[in-house]
C-alpha positions in Angstrom: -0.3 31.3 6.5 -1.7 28.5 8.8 1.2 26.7 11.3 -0.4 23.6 13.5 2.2 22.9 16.0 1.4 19.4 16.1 -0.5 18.1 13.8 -2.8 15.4 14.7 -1.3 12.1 14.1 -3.0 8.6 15.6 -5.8 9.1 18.6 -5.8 5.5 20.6 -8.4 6.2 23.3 -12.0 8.5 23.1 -10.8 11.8 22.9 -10.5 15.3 20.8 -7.1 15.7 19.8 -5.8 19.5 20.7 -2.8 21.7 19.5 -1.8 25.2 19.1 -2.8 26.8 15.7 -1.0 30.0 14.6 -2.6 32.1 11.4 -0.3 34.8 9.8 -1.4 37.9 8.3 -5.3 37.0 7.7 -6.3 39.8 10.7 -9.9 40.0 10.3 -10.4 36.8 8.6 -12.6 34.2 10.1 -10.9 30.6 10.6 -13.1 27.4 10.2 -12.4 24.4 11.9 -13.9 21.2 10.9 -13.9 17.7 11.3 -15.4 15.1 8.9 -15.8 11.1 9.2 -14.3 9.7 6.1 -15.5 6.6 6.2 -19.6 8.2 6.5 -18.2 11.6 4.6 -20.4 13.2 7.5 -19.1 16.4 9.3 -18.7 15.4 12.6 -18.1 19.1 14.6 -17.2 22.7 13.1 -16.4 26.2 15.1 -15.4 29.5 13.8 -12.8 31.9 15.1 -12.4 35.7 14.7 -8.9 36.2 13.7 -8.3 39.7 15.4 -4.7 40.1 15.4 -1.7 39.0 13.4 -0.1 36.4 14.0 -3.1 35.1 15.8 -2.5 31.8 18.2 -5.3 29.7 19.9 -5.1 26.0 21.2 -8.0 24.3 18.9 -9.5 20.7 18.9 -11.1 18.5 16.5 -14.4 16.6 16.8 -14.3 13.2 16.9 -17.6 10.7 16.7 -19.2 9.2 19.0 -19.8 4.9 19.8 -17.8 4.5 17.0 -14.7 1.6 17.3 -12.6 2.7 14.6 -12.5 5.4 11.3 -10.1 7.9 9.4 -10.7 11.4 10.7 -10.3 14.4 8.2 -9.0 17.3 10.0 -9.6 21.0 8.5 -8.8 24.7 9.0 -10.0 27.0 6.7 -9.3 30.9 6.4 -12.2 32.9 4.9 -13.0 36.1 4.3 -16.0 38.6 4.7 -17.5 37.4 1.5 -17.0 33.5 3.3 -14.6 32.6 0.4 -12.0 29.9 1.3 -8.3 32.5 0.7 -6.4 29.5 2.6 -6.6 25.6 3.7 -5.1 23.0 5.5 -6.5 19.3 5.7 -4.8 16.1 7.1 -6.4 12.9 8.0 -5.6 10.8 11.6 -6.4 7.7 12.8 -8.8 7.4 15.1 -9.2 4.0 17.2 -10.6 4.5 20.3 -10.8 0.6 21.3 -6.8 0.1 20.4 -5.2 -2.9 21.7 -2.1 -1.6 23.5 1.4 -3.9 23.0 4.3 -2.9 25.1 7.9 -3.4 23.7 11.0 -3.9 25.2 12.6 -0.6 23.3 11.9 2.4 21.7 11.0 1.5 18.0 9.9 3.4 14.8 6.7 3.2 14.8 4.3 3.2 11.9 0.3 2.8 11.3 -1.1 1.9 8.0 -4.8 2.2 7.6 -6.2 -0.4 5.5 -9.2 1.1 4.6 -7.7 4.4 3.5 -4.2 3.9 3.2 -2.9 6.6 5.6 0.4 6.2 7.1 1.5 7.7 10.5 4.6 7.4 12.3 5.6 7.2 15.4 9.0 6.4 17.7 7.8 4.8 21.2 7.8 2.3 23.5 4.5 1.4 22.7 2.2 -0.1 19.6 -1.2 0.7 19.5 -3.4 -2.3 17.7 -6.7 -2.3 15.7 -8.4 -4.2 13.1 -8.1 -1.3 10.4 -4.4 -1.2 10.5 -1.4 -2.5 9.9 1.2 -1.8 12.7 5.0 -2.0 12.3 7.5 -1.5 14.5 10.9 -1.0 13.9 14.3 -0.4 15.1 17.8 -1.2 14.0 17.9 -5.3 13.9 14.3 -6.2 14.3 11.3 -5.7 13.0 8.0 -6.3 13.9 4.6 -6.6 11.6 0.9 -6.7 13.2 -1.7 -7.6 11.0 -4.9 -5.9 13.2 -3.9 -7.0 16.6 -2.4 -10.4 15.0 1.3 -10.5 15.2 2.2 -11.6 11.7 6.1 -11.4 11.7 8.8 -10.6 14.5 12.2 -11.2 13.4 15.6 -10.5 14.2 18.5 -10.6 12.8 21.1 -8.6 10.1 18.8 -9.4 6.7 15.9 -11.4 5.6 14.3 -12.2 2.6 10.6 -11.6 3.0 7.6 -13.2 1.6 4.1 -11.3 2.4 1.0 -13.2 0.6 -2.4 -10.8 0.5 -5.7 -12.8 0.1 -8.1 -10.5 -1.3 -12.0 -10.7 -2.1 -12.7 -11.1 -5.9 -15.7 -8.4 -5.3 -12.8 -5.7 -3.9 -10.3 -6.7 -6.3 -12.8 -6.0 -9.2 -11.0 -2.4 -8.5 -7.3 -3.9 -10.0 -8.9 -2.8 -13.3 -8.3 0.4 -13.0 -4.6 0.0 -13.6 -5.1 -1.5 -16.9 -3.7 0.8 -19.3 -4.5 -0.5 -22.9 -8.0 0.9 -23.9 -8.0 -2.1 -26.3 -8.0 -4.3 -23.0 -10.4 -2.3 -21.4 -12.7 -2.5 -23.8 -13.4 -6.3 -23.5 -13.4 -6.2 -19.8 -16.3 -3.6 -20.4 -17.7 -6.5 -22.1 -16.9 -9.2 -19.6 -16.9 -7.5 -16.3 -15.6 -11.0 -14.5 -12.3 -10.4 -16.3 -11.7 -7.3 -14.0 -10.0 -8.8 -11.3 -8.0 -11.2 -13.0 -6.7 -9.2 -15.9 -6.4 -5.9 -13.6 -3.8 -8.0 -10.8 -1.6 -8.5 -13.8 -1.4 -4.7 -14.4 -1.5 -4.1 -10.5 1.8 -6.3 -9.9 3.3 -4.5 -13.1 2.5 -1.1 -10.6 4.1 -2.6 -7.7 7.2 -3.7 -8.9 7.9 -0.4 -10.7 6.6 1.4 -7.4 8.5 -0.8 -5.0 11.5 -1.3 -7.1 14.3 -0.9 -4.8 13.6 -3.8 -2.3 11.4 -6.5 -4.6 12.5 -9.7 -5.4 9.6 -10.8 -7.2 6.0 -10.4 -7.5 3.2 -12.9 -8.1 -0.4 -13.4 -8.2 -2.7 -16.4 -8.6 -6.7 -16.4 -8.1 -9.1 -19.4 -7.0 -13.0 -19.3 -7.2 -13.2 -16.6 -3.9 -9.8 -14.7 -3.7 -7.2 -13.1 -5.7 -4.2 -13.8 -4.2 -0.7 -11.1 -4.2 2.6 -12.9 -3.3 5.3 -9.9 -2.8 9.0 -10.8 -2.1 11.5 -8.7 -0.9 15.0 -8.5 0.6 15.8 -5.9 3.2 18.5 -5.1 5.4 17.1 -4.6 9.1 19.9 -2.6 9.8 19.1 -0.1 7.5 16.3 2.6 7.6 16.0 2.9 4.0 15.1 -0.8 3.8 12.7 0.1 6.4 10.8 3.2 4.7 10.4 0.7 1.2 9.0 -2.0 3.2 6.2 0.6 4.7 5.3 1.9 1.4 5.7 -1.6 0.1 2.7 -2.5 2.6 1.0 0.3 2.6 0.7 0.3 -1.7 -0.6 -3.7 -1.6 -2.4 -3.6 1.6 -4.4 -0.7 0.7 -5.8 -2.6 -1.5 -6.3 -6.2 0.8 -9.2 -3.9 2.5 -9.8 -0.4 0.8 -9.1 -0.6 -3.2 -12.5 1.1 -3.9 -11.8 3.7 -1.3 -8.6 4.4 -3.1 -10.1 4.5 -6.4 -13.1 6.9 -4.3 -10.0 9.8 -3.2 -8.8 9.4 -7.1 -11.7 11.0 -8.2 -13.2 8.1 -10.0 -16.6 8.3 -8.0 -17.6 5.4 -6.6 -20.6 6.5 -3.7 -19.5 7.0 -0.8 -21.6 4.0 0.9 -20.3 1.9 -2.0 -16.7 2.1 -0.3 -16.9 2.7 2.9 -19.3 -0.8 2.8 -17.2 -3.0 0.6 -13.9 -1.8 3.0 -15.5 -2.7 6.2 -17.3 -5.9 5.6 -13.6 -6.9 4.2 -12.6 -5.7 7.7 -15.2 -7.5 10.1 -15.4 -10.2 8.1 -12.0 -11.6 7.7 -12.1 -11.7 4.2 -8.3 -10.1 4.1 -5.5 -12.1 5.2 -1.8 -11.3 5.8 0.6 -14.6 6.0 4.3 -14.7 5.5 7.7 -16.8 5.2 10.6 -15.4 6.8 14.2 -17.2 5.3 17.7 -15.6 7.3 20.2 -14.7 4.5 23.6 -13.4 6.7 25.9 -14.3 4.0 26.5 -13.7 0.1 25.9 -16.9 -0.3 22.5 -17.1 0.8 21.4 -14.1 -1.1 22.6 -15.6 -4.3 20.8 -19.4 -3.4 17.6 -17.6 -1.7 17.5 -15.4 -5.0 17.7 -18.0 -7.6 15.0 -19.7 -5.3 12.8 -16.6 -5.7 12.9 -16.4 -9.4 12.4 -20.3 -10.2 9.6 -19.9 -8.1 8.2 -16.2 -8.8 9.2 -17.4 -13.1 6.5 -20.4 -12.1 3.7 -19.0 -10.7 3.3 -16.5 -13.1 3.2 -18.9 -15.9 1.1 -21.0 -14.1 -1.8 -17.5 -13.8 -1.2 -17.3 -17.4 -2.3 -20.9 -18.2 -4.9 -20.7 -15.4 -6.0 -17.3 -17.4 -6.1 -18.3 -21.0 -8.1 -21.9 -19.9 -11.1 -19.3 -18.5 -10.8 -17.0 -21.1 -11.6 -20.3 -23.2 -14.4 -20.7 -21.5 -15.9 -16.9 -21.7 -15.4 -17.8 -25.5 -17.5 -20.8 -25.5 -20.2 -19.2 -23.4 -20.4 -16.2 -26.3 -19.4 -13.3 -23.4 -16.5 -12.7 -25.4 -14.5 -13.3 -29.0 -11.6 -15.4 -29.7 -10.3 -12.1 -31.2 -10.8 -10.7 -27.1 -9.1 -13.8 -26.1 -6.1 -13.0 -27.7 -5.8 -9.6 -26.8 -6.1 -10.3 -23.2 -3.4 -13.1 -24.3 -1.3 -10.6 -26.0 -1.6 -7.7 -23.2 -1.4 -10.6 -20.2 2.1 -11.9 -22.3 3.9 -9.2 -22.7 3.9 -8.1 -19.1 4.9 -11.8 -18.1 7.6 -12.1 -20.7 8.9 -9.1 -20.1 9.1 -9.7 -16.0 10.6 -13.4 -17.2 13.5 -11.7 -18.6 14.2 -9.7 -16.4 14.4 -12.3 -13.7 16.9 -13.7 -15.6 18.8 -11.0 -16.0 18.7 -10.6 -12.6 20.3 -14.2 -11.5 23.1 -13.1 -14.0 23.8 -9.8 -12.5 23.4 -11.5 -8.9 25.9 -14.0 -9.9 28.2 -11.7 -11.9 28.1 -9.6 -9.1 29.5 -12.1 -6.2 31.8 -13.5 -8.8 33.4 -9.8 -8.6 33.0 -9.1 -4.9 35.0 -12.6 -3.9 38.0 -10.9 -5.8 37.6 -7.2 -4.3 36.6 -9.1 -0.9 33.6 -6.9 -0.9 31.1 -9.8 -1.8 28.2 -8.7 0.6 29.0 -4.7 -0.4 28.0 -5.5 -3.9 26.0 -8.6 -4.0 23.4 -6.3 -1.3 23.6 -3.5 -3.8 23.0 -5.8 -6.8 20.3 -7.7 -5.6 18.3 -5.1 -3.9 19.2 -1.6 -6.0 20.0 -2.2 -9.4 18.2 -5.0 -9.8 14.7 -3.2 -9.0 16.3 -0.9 -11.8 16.1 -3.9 -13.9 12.4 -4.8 -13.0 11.2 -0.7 -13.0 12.2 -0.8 -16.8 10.5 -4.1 -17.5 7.3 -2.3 -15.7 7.2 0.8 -17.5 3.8 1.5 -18.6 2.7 0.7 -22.4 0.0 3.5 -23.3 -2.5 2.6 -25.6 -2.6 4.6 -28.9 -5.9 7.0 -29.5 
């Protein structure tokens, strides 16, 4: 059994990072440890250990590059035996951003790092943030929250609740990946024939993903495109008081922002095979180039009443824009037809597949202003109204939207 007393977590300055490693009945085993640059997928350092007693403890470091301003380290021990086969291993990546911008706050906050380009998170609970291009940084504690997007402050609010509106501006070339969440083969056989349709029919099946991923705090999801970006609108309500409002939001970030930067790296870790180069390039042009954008619209909701009126808001606007991407979808899909890249029998396919995940996230919209409003129409009597219209809005009504987003698998 391999213990690492402290696993390496973020490393904000040009160093190794060191801990105690303890290795439990492998006595004459050799341990291998090795660290890789995922970004490159070159091994950066590797050493070998004698394990001569049981348990065995040393204090063992990990490689890291050198002139390098940022990257994803993969950590690894390996046990082996005589014959050099692997019996036993431990791998976990760190963050690794020598160059970090440091940001002092006035508290101790939970911290956490989200890695664009491989969607890593690390947490933390310190004084102090630690900024970079590759991540995004929030810090946390009860009543405030903070969001940096790289070393840009995005969002510091303060307050009891908020409902939260993160838009994601992403390349058309890295959201090419969104196709992979398509899951009608029939669909996926004319983007096969159309390859431009990848981005724009895959965000529909991404944002069927998200809200069934991030069900509990979502308000409402929406996408629309232009010539140059896809763009992802995610709303959310979340009590700041509350740290299970605070570990959705992370994973809410870490699920769409992994993709803003580092979809194809994703997809690379899945097992799908895109070339190394292929990914690593694509992430970090995204990066230095400024090609992903974070921008959001804070709106105070301290009473039931304000939930209920910033809801309905939400919906009319969320019900909208998606029927908006619809229109904006079938009018180029008429075009693709005209041009001979694809049938009128693809068009209405796309149409068909494209419909049903609208219609189906329409209605339960709807049903979610009903609940919303049944619900604060009970709470006035029980004088519980923000007990249940909170619960309402934020749990059972990503109950309603996860079963509007289950996924439809294609026969065959």
């Amino acid at each position: 059994m391999i213990i690492v007393e402290h696993p390496p977590n973020i490393m904000p300055v040009a160093a190794c990072p060191t801990t105690y490693i303890k290795v439990l009945g492998r006595r004459g085993y050799t341990l291998r440890v090795a660290s890789y640059d995922m970004f490159t997928g070159s091994l950066i350092s590797e050493g070998t250990y004698t394990i001569d007693s049981d348990p065995w403890e040393n204090l063992t470091g990990w490689g890291t590059p050198l002139n390098v301003d940022r990257s994803i380290i993969l950590a690894v021990l390996e046990v082996r035996d005589s014959s050099g086969n692997i019996v036993e291993k431990w791998a976990q990546p760190f963050i690794y951003i020598p160059r970090a911008v440091r940001a002092s706050l006035d508290d101790t906050y939970e911290i956490a790092y989200i890695s664009k380009n491989a969607m890593v998170i690390k947490y933390d609970k310190y004084n102090t943030a630690w900024l970079d291009p590759m991540n995004i940084t929030i810090a946390w504690k009860p009543g405030r929250i903070i969001i940096w997007d790289g070393t840009t402050k995005v969002m510091d609010y303060t307050g009891v609740s908020a409902v939260f509106e993160l838009k994601f501006r992403i390349s058309r070339d890295v959201a090419k990946a969104f196709a992979n969440f398509v899951d009608d083969r029939n669909v996926t056989s004319v983007i096969y024939k159309a390859p431009e349709l990848a981005d724009l029919v895959g965000a529909v099946a991404y944002v069927k993903q998200v809200i069934n991923s991030f069900r509990f705090t979502n308000v409402g999801t929406t996408i629309g495109f232009d010539s140059s970006y896809i763009y992802v609108t995610a709303r959310f309500y979340i009590d700041l008081h509350s740290f299970f409002d605070w570990k959705n939001i992370l994973m809410l970030l870490a699920g769409i922002g992994a993709v803003v930067t580092g979809a194809l790296l994703v997809l690379a870790t899945a097992g799908v095979g895109i070339p190394v180069a292929l990914w690593a390039g694509a992430s970090i042009f995204a990066l230095v180039s400024g090609t992903a954008a974070i921008v959001y619209t804070a709106t105070v909701v301290e009473k039931p009443m304000d939930v209920i009126r910033q809801a309905n808001i939400i919906i009319d606007t969320a019900t909208m824009e998606m029927n908006q991407y619809r229109d904006q979808l079938s009018s180029y899909l008429d075009q693709l037809v005209l041009q001979g890249k694809i049938t009128s029998s693809d068009k209405d396919t796309i149409m068909s597949y494209i419909d049903k995940i609208i219609g189906t996230a329409s209605r339960a919209m709807q049903e979610l202003r009903e609940l919303i409003n049944k619900a604060y129409e009970q709470g006035k009597k029980d004088m519980y109204p923000w007990i249940i219209v909170s619960f309402m809005g934020g749990v059972l009504g990503g109950m309603i939207l996860e079963r509007a987003a289950m996924p439809r698998i294609a026969p065959g």
